[in-house]
C-alpha positions as CSV (number, residue, x, y, z in Angstrom):
1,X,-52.9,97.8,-47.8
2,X,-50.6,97.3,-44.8
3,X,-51.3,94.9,-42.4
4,X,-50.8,96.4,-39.3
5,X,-53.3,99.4,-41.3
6,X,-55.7,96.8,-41.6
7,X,-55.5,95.7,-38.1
8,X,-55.3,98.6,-36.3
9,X,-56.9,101.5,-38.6
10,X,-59.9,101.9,-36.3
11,X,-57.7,102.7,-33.9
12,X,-56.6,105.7,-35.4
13,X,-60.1,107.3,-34.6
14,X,-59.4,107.6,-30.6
15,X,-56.0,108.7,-31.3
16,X,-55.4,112.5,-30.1
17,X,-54.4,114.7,-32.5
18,X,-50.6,114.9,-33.3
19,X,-48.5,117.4,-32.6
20,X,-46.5,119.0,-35.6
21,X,-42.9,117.6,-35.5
22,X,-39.5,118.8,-37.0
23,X,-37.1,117.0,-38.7
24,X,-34.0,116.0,-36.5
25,X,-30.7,114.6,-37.5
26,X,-30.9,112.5,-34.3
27,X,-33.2,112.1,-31.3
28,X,-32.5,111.6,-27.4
29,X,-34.5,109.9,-24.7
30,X,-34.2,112.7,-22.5
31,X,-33.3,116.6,-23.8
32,X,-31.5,117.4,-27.2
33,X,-28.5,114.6,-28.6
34,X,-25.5,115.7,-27.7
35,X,-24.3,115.8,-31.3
36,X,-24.6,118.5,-33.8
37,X,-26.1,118.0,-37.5
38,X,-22.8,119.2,-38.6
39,X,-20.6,116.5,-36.5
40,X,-17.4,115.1,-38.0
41,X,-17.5,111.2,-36.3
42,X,-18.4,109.9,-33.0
43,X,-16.6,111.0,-30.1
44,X,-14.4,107.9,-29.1
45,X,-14.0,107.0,-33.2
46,X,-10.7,108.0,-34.7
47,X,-11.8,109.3,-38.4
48,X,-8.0,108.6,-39.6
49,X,-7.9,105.4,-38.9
50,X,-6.2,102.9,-41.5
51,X,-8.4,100.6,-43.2
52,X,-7.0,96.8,-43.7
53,X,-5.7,94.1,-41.5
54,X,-7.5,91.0,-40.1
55,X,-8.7,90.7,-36.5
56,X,-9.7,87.1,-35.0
57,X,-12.0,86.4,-32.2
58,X,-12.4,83.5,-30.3
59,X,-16.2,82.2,-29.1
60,X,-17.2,79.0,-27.2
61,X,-20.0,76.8,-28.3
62,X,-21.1,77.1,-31.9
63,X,-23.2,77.6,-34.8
64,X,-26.2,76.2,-36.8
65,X,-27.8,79.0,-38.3
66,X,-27.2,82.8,-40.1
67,X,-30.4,84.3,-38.7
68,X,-30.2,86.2,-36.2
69,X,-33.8,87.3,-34.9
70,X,-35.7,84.2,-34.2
71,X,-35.8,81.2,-31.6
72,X,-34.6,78.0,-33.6
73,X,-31.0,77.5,-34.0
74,X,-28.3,78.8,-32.6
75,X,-27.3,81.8,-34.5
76,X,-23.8,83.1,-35.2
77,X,-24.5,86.5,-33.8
78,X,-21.7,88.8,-34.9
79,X,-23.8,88.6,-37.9
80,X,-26.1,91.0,-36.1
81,X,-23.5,93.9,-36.0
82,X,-21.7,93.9,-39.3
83,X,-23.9,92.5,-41.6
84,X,-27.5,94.2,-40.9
85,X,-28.3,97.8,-39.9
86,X,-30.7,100.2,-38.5
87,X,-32.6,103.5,-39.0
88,X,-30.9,104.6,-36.8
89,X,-27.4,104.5,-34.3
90,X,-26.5,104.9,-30.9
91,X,-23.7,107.0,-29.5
92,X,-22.0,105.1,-27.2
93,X,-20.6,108.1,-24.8
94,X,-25.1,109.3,-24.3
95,X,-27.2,107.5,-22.0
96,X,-29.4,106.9,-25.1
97,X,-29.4,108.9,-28.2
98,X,-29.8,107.8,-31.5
99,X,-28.7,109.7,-35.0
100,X,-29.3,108.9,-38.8
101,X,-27.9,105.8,-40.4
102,X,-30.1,104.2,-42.6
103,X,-32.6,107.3,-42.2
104,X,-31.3,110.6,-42.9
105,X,-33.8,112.4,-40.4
106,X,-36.6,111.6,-37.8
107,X,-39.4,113.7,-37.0
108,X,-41.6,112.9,-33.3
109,X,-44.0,114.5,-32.5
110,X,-43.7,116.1,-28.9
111,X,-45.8,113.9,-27.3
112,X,-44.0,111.2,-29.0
113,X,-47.2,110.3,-30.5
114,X,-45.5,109.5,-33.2
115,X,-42.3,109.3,-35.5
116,X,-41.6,109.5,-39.0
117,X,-38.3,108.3,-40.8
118,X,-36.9,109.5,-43.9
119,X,-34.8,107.3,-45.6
120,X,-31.1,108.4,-46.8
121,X,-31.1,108.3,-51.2
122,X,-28.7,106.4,-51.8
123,X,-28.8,103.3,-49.0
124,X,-28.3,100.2,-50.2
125,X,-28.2,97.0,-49.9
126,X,-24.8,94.3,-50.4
127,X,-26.2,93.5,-54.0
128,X,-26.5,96.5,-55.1
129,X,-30.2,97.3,-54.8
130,X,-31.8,100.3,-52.8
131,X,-33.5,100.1,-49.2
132,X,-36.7,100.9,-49.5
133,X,-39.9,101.9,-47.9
134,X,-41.3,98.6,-48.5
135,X,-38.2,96.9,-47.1
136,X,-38.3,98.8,-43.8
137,X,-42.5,97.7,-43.4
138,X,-42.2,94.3,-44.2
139,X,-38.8,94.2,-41.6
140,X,-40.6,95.6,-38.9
141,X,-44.0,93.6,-39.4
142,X,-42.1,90.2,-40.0
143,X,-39.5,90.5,-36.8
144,X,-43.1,91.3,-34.6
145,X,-44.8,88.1,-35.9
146,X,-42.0,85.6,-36.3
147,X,-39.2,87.1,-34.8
148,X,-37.6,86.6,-30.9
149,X,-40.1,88.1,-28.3
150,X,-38.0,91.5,-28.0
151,X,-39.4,92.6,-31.0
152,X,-42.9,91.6,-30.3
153,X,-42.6,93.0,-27.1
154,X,-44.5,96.9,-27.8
155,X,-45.6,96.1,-31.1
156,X,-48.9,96.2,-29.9
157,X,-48.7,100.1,-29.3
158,X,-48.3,100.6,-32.9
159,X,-51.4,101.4,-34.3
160,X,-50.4,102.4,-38.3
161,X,-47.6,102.1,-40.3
162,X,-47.7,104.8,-43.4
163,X,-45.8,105.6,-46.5
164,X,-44.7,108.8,-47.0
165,X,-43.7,109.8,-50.0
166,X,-41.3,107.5,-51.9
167,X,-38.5,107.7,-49.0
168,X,-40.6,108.4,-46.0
169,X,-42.4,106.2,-43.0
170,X,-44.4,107.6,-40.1
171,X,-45.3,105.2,-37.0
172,X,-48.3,106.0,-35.0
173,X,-49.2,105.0,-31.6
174,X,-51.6,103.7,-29.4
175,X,-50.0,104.3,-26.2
176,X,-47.7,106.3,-23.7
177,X,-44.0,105.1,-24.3
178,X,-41.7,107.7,-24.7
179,X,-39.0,105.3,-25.5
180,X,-40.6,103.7,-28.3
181,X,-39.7,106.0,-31.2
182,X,-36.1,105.2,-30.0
183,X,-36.8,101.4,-30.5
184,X,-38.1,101.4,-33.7
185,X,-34.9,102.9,-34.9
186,X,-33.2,100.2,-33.5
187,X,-34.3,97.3,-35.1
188,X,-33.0,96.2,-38.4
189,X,-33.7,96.3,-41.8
190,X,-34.1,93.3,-44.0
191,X,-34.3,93.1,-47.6
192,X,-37.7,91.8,-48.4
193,X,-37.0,89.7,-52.2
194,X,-33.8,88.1,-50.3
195,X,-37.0,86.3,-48.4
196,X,-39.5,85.4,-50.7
197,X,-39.9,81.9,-50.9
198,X,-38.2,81.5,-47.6
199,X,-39.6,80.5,-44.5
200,X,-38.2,83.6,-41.7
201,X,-38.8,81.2,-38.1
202,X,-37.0,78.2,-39.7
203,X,-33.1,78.6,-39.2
204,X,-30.9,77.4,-41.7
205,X,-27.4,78.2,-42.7
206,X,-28.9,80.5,-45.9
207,X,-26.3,83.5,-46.5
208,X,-28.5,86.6,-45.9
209,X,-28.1,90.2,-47.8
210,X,-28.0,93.1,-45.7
211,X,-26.9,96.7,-46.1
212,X,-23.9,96.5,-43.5
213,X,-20.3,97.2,-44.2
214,X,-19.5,93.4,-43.9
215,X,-20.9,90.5,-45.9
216,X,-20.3,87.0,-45.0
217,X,-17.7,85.4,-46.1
218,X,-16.4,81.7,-45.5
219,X,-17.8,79.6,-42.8
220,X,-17.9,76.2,-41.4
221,X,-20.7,75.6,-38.9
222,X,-19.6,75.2,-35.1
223,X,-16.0,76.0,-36.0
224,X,-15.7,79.5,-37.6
225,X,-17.5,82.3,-39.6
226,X,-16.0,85.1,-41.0
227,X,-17.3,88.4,-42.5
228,X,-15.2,90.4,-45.5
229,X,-15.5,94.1,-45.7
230,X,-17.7,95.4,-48.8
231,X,-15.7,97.9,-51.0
232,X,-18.8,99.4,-51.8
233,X,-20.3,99.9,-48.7
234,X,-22.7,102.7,-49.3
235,X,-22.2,104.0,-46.1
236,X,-18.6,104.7,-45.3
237,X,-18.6,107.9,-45.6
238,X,-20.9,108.9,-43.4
239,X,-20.4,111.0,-40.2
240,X,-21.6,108.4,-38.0
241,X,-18.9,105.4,-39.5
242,X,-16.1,107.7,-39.9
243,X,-13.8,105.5,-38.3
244,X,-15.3,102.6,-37.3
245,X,-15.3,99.3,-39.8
246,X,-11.9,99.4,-40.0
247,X,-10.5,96.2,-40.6
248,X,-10.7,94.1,-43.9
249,X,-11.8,90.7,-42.5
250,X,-13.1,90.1,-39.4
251,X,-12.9,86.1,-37.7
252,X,-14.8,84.3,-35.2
253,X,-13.1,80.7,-34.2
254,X,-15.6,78.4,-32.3
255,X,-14.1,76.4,-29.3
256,X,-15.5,73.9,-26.8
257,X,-14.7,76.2,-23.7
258,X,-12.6,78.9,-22.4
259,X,-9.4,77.0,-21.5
260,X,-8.9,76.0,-24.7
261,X,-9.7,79.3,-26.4
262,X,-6.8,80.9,-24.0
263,X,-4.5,78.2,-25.4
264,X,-5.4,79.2,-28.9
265,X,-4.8,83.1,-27.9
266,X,-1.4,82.1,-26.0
267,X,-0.5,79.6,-29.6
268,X,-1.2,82.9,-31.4
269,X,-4.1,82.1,-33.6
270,X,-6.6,84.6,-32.0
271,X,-6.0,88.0,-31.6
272,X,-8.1,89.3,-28.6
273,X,-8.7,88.0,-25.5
274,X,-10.7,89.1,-22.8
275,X,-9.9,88.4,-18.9
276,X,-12.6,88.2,-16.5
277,X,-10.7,86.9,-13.4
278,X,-8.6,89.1,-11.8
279,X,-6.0,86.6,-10.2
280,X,-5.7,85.0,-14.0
281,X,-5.0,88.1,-15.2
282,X,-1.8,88.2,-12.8
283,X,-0.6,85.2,-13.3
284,X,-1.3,83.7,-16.4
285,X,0.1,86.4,-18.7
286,X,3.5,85.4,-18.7
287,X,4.1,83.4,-21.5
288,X,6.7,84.3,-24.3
289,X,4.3,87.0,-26.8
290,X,3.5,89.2,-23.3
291,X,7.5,89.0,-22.5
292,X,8.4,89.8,-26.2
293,X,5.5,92.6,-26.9
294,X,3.8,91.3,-28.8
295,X,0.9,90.9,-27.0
296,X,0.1,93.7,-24.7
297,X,-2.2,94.1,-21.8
298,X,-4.8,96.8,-21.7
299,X,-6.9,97.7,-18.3
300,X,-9.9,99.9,-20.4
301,X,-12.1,101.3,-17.1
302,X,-15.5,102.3,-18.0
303,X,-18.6,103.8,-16.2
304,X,-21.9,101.7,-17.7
305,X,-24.2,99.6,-14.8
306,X,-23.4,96.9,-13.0
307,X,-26.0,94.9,-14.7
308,X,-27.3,91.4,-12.7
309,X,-25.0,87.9,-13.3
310,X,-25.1,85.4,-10.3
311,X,-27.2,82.2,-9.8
312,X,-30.9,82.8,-10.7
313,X,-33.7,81.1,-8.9
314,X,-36.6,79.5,-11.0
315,X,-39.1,80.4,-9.3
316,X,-41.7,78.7,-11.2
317,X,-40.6,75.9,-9.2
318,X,-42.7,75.6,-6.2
319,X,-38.9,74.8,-4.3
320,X,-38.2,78.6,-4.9
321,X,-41.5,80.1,-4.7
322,X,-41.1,81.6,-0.8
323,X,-38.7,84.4,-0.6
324,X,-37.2,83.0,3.0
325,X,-35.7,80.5,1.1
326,X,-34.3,82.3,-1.8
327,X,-32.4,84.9,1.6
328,X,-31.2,81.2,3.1
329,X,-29.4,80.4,0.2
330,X,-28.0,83.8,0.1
331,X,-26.2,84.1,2.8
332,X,-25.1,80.0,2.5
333,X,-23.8,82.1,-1.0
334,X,-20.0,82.8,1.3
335,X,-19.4,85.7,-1.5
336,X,-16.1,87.3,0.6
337,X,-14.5,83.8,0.8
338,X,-15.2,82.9,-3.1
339,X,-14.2,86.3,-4.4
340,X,-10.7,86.4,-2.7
341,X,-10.1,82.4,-3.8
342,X,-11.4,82.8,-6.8
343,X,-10.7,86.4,-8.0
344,X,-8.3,87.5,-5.2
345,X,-10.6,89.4,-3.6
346,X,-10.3,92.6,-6.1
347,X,-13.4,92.6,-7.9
348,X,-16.5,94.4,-6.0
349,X,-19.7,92.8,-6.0
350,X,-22.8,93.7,-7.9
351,X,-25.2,94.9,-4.5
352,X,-28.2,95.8,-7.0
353,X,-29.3,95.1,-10.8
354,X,-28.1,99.4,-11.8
355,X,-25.2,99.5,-8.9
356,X,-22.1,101.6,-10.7
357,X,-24.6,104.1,-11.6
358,X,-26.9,106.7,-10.4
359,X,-29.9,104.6,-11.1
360,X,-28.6,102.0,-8.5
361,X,-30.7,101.9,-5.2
362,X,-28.2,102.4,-2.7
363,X,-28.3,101.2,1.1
364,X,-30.6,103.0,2.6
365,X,-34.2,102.9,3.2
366,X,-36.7,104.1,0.0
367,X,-37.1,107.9,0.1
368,X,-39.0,110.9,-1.8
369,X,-40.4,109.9,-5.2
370,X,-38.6,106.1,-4.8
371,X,-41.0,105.7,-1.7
372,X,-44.1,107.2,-3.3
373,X,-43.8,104.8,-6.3
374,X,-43.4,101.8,-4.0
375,X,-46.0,102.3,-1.4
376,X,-49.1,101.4,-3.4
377,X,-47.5,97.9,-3.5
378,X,-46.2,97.8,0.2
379,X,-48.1,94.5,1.1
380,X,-46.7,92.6,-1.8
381,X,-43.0,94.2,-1.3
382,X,-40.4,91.6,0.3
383,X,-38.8,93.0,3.6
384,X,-35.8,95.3,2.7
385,X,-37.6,97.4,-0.2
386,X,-39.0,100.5,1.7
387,X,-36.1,100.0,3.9
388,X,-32.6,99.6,3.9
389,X,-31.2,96.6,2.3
390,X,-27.7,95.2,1.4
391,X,-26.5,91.3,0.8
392,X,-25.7,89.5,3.4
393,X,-21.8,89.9,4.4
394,X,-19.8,87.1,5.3
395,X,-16.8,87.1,7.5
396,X,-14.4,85.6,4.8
397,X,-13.9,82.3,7.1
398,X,-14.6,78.9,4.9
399,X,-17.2,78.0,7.2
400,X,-19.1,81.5,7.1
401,X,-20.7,80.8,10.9
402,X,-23.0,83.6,11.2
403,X,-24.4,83.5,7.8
404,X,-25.2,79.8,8.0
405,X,-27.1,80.2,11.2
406,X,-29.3,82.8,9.4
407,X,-30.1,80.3,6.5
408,X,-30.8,77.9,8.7
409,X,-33.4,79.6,10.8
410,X,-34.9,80.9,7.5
411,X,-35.0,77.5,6.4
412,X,-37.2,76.7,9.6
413,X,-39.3,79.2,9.3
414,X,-40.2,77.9,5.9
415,X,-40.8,74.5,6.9
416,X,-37.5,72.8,6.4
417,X,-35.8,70.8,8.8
418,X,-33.2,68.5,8.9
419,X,-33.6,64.8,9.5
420,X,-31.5,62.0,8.8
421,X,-29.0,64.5,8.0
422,X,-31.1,65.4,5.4
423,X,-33.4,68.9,4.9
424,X,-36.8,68.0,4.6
425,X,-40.2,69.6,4.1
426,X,-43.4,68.4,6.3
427,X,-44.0,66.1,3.5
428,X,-40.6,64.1,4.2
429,X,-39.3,65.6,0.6
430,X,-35.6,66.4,0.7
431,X,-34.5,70.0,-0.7
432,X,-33.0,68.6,-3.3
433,X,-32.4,70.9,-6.9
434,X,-30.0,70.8,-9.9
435,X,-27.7,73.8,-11.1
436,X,-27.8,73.5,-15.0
437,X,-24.4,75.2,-16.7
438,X,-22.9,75.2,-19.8
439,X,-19.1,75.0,-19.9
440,X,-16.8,75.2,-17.2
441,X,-16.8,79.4,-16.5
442,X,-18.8,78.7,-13.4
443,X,-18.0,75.3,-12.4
444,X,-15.4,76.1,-9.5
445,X,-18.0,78.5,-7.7
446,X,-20.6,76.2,-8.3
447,X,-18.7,73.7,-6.4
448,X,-17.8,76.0,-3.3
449,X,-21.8,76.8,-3.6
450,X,-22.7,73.0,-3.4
451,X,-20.3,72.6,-0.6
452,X,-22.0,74.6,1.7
453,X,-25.2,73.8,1.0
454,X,-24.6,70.1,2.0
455,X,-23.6,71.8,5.8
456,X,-27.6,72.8,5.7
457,X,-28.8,69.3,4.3
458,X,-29.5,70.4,1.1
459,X,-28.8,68.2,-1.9
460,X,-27.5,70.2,-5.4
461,X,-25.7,69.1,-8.0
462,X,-23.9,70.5,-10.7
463,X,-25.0,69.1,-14.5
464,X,-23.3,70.7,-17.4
465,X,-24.5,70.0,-20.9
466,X,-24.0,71.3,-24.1
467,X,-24.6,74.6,-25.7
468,X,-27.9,73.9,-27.6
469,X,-29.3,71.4,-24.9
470,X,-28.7,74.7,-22.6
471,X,-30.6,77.0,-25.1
472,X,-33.7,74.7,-25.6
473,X,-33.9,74.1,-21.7
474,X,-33.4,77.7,-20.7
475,X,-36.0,79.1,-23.6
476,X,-38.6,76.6,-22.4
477,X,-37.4,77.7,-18.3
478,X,-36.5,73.6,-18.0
479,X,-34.0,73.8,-15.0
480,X,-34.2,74.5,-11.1
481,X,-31.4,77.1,-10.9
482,X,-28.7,78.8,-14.0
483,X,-26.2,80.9,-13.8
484,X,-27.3,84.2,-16.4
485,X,-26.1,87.9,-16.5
486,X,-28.3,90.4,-17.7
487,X,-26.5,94.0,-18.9
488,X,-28.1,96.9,-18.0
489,X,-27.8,100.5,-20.4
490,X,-27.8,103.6,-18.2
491,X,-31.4,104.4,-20.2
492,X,-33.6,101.2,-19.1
493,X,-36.6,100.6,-20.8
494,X,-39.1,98.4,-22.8
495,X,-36.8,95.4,-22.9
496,X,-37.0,95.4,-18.9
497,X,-40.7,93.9,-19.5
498,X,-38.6,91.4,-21.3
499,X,-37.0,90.5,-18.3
500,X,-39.2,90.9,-15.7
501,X,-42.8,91.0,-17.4
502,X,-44.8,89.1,-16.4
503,X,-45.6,87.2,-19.9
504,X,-42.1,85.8,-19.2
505,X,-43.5,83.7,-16.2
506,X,-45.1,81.2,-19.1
507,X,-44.4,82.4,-22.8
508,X,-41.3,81.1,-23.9
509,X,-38.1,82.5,-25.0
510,X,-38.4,86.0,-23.0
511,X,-35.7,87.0,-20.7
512,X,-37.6,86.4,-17.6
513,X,-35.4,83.6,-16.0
514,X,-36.4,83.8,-13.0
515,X,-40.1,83.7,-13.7
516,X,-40.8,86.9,-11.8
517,X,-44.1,87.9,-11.9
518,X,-44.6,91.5,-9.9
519,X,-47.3,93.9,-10.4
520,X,-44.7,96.3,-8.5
521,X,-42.0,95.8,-11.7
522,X,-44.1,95.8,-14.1
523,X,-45.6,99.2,-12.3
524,X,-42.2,101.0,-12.2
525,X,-41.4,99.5,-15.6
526,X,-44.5,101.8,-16.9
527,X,-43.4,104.6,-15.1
528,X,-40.2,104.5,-16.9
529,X,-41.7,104.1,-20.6
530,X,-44.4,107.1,-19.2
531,X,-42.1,109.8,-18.1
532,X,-40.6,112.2,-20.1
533,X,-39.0,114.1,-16.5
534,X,-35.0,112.9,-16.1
535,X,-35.4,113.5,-12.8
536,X,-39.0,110.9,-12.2
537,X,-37.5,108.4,-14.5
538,X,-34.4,107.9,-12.0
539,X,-36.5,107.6,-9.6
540,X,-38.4,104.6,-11.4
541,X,-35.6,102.8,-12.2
542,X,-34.6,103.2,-8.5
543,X,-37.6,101.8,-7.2
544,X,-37.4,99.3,-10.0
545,X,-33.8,98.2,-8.8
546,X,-35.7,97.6,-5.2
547,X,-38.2,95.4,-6.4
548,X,-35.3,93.0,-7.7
549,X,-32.7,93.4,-5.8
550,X,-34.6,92.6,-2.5
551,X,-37.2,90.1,-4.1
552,X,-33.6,88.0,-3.9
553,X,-34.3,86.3,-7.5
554,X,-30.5,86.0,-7.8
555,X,-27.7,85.5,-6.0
556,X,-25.0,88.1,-7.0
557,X,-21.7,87.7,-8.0
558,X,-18.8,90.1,-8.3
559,X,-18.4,92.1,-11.4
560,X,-15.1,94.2,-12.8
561,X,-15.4,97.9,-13.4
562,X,-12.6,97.6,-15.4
563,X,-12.3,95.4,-19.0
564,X,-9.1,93.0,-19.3
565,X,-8.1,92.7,-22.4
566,X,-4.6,90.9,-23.8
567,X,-4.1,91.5,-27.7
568,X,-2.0,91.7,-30.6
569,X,0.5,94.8,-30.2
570,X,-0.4,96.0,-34.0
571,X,-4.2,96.4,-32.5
572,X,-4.9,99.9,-31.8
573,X,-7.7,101.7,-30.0
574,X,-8.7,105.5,-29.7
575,X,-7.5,106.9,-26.1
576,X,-11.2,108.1,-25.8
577,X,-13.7,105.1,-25.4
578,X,-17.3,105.4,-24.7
579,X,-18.6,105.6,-21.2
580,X,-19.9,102.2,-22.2
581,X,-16.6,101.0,-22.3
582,X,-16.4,97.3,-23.8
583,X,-19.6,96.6,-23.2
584,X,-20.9,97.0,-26.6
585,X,-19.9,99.0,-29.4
586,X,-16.1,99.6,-29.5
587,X,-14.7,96.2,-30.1
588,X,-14.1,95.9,-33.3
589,X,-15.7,98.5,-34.5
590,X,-13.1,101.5,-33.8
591,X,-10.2,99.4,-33.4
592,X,-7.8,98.9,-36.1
593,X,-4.5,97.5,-37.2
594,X,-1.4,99.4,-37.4
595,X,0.1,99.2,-40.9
């Protein structure tokens, strides 16, 4: 018998009856996928598309392990994409709708109660060998028990895992989540007999078997991996691949930072690169493949959230813990004066954690349904989220004046003062904290950052260390401030507890940087997994937004809202992209290489 059966079979008696579902090719958070049963290929794929070529990518930091899912190591994580799949797949021009890959159909009830998969005859895996009903239980069982905390993060609201039939599963749950029947489509499929024997939380450099259209090829650890089309791919003729998988061999070359990966693109060994400053963008692209054409430059605009990236305060450190000081160092942050040295003033900043979207929070004070969710947690609520609220603006000047003033009566009013031209608290401790980074992407603003601060008396530093001395300190939340970006879908959901739950604050490995811990998130994180109205759950992830945004757990930077990207001129891409743009998705997958 099963063991989530065993554990949670009593369960089953309190359950409500559940509703009788239909069999779906696809299924949609909100309303009916946009799809038909009868569709061709995706939207933004391009279904004649020639097959062959090679395409190299260029990563920084390294490798010590091929599995994917769990804590140790650092995995190579392209192996994620091409090598394993899903029940399910997402269309990247929806919000968040999912149709059959692995699983021909899905059934949910309408109370989403439930969902049952039926698995496609004739899915396989590399080897040869079927996907099967077992394979899918002992995937989803194993990634909850040993796997990273996304995928024990809900588990709990599954109360029964069944067999149907010789192709079929049906999920039942404990509890209100209208996205979860989404989810479990999402998470991939292991083959269970590739892991007997082995240990699945111990990395190791073990070549795994999936059921992907890639399996991997040659490799060297912390210098390059590389994944070989499969022939026999059993999926490459269906509707929702035509297209996509497109080139023969796919690279990923491993370098110490992003300097010398540029060199590398600019020497011609890589074939992609992607720009994120602006002024770069201008002025480095001038060297003899741009002039010839062979490389070309593409701007791609697309229309997914802002997401968060900026400096994130630890707030489990007692330094961060009052929000006055968090709003000090914000306006010390002299954004307008970075951006235009730094990115020549082009790109816009990111004003909330969903800004660029319609689930952003806007300006203005909380209103209607926004205000209604927020009120119940009014006394715990930092100043700005039932009212209007925007980051602090500076002039532009190097020495930002006004902003400074404001940080350093905040400062006062949380008990800091300067002595001995040093900021100190009553207990004669200086304000004193470390900026942990890993590379040198953020090293300039980090130094403009640190520059400033020593006008208020503070003391930061800047220590940069290695790749997997940053993973171990950040899983275990070992630093005083980071620098982290968190992307956001247009369809937030359960993994929003993984950034901001409250488990985060002391379980290791979550999301939860900042070690937020907010009955008013977590609230209006429920309210999203709980609503099956459109209209209610933009509301939430308004409200949500507030919380964040004026709890001032980050300090923003700028982001683009259009991708950069140099590459070889025999690399072709679809004119229609998704409205995720490069986000996720497109890159390989739908490219491909001109013959």
């Amino acid at each position: 018998m099963l063991r989530a059966a065993r554990r949670f079979g009593l369960a089953l008696a309190l359950l409500p009856a559940i509703a009788a579902a239909e069999p779906s090719h696809g299924i949609a958070m909100y309303g009916d996928p946009a799809l038909p049963p009868d569709f061709v290929s995706l939207p933004y794929a391009n279904p004649d598309a020639p097959k062959g070529g090679t395409i190299v990518f260029g990563e920084t930091g390294g490798f010590d392990s091929l599995n994917p899912y769990i804590l140790k190591g650092r995995a190579a994580y392209p192996i994620q994409s091409h090598v394993f799949e899903t029940l399910m797949a997402r269309n990247w021009n929806e919000p968040f709708s999912l149709y059959g890959l692995l699983a021909e159909s899905i059934e949910v009830a309408p109370d989403r109660s439930s969902v049952e998969f039926t698995l496609r005859d004739g899915a396989k895996f590399s080897d040869g060998s079927p996907v099967t009903v077992e394979d899918v239980i002992w995937s989803m069982e194993t990634l909850a028990e040993k796997g990273l905390p996304r995928y024990s993060n809900s588990w709990d609201k599954v109360a029964r895992i069944t067999p149907v039939g010789t192709r079929g599963i049906r999920f039942e749950f404990s509890g209100a989540d209208s996205e979860l029947p989404l989810l479990i489509g999402l998470r991939p499929i292991l083959k269970k007999a590739d892991w007997e024997g082995v240990d699945f939380s111990e990395s190791g450099l073990r070549v795994p078997i999936g059921s992907g259209p890639y399996r991997v090829g040659a490799f060297e650890p912390g210098r390059f991996i590389t994944f070989e089309r499969n022939p026999d791919y059993w999926g490459k003729d269906l509707p929702i691949n035509r297209g996509l998988n497109n080139f023969d061999k796919i690279r990923y070359d491993y370098f110490v930072d992003k300097g010398v990966m540029f060199q590398a693109f600019v020497a011609g060994e890589l074939s992609v690169f992607r720009e994120l400053n602006p002024v770069r963008w201008q002025s480095d692209y001038g060297f003899p493949a741009v002039a010839s054409g062979a490389v070309v430059k593409s701007e791609i605009p697309h229309g997914r959230p802002s997401g968060m990236e900026g400096f994130v305060f630890n707030t489990r450190r007692p330094l961060f813990q009052d929000w006055r000081v968090r709003d000090a160092l914000l306006h010390a942050f002299n954004f307008e004066f970075i951006n235009r040295t730094l990115n020549g003033g082009e790109q816009p900043r990111r004003t909330s954690y969903f800004s660029n979207s319609a689930l952003g929070m806007g300006t203005g004070p909380a209103e209607g349904r926004v205000r209604e969710l927020l009120l119940p947690f009014a006394d715990s609520l930092t100043p700005g989220a039932l009212d209007a609220y925007a980051p602090p603006v500076s002039d532009g000047s190097p020495r930002n004046r006004a902003n400074m003033r404001v940080a350093t009566k905040e400062l006062t009013e949380a008990g800091w003062e300067a002595r001995d031209g040093k900021l100190r608290n009553a207990e004669g401790q200086p304000f004193a904290f470390t900026i942990l980074l890993t590379g040198s992407q953020n090293e300039a603003v980090s130094g403009v950052f640190v520059d400033a601060l020593r006008q208020l008396g503070i003391e930061a530093r800047v220590q940069i260390v290695d790749q997997a001395q940053y993973n171990e300190r950040r899983n275990s939340y070992d630093y005083d401030m980071i620098v982290n970006a968190w992307n956001m879908s247009l369809s937030p959901g359960n993994e929003q507890y993984l950034y901001w739950g409250s488990d985060g604050v002391t379980k290791p490995g979550t999301r939860n940087y900042a070690g937020i811990d907010s009955p008013a998130a977590e609230a209006m994180i429920a309210e999203l997994l709980a609503t099956r109205d459109e209209a209610d759950f933009v509301a939430a992830a308004r409200a949500l937004d507030r919380v964040l945004t004026t709890g001032r757990y980050v300090i923003p930077f700028a982001f683009s809202d259009v991708s950069l990207i140099a590459h070889k001129a025999d690399l072709k891409f679809p004119e229609t992209l998704p409205v995720y743009g490069d986000w996720i998705g497109w890159l390989p997958e739908v490219w491909w290489q001109a013959p």
